[in-house]
C-alpha positions in Angstrom: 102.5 93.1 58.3 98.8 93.8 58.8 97.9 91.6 56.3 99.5 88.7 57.8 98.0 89.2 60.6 94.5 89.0 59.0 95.7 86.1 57.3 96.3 84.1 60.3 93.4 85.3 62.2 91.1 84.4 58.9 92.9 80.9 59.2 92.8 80.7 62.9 88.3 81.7 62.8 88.7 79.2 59.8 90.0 76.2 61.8 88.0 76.6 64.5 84.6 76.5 62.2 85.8 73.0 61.3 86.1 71.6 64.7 82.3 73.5 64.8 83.4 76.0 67.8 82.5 78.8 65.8 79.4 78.8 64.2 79.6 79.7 60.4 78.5 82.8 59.0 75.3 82.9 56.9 74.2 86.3 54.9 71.6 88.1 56.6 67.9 87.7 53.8 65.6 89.4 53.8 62.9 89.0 56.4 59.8 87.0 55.5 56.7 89.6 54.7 59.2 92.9 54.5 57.5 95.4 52.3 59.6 97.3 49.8 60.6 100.8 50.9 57.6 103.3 49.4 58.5 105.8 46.6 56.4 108.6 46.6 55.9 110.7 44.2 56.5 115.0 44.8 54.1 117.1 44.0 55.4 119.2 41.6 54.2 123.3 41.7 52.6 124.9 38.7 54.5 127.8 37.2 54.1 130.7 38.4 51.9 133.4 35.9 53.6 136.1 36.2 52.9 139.5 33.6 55.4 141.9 32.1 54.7 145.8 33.2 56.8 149.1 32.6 57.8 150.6 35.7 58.3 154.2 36.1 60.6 155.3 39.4 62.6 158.5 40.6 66.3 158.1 41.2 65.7 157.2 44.9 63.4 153.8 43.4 60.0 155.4 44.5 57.7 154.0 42.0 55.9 157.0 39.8 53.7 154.7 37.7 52.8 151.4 36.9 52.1 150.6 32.5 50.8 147.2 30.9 53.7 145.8 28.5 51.8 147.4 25.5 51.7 150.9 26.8 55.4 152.0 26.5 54.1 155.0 24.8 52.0 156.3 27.8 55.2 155.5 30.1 57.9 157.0 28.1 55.2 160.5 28.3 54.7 159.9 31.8 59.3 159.6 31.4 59.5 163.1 30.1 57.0 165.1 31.9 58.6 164.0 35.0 61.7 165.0 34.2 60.7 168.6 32.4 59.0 169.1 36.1 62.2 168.6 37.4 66.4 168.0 37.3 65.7 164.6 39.3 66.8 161.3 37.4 63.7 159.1 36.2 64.0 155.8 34.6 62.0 153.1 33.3 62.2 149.8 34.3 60.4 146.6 33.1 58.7 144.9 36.5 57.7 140.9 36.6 54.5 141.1 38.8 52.9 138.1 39.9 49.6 137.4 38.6 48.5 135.7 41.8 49.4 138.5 44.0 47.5 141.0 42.0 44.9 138.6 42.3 45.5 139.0 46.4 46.1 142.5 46.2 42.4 143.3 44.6 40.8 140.9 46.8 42.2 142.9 49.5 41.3 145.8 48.1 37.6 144.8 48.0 37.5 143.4 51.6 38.9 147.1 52.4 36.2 149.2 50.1 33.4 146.5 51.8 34.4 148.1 55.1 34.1 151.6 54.3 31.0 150.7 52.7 29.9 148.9 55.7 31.0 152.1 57.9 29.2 154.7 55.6 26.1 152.6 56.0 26.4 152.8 59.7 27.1 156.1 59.7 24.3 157.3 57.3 21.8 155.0 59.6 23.0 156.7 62.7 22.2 160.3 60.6 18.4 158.7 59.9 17.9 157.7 63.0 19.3 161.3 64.4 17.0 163.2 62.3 13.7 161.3 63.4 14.4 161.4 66.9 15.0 165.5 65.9 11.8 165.4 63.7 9.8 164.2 66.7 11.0 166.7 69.2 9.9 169.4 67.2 6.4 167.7 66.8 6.4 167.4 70.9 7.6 171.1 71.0 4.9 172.0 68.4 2.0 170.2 70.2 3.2 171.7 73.3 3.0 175.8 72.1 
């Protein structure tokens, strides 16, 4: 039934664009000058470096020690003294660690020695400058006697 009812109203729209009522239908182009739509390209991330390390943790996952790949050996002895110390359970465990946050994680440590450096320094002026002020007093008090 529906369709007859598009066919007549197709025929009706169809009449009526003879006797120019309606005006006829053209397919939209494409606008003079219209640019085409821009693909852009993704940057695309380098792979991550990342290095192999043996992990050595207590049964509650506190880490115990931290091996390069090619020292097993040193973390299986590190293994067994641990557990001749004690009746806790110690494992090893391979860890992937991020070469860009060990990067990070030494810069940091730098910026945090720098500081105590800077501090000592401070310190061990404040000590100099102490002991003159002290060295003059007992020329004053020497002078004066």
């Amino acid at each position: 039934m529906a369709s007859k009812r598009l066919l007549d109203k197709r025929r009706e729209h169809e009449a009526a664009e003879k006797q120019g009522k309606v005006k006829k239908e053209t397919p939209t182009t494409a606008k003079k000058g219209a640019r085409k739509p821009v693909v852009r390209k993704r940057k695309t991330k380098a792979p991550e470096r990342k290095r192999l390390m043996w992990g050595v943790f207590s049964g509650t996952l506190k880490e115990e020690g931290r091996y390069a790949w090619n020292e097993k050996d040193k973390a299986d002895e590190k293994l067994a003294l641990l557990r001749s110390k004690s009746k806790k359970q110690y494992f090893i465990q391979p860890i992937k660690e991020s070469l860009n946050e060990s990067i990070a994680s030494k810069e940091e440590e730098v910026e945090e020695v720098a500081a105590v450096v800077d501090e000592e320094e401070v310190l061990d002026e404040e000590a100099l400058a102490d002991d003159e002020d002290e060295a003059e007093e007992l020329e004053d008090d020497g002078e004066e006697e």
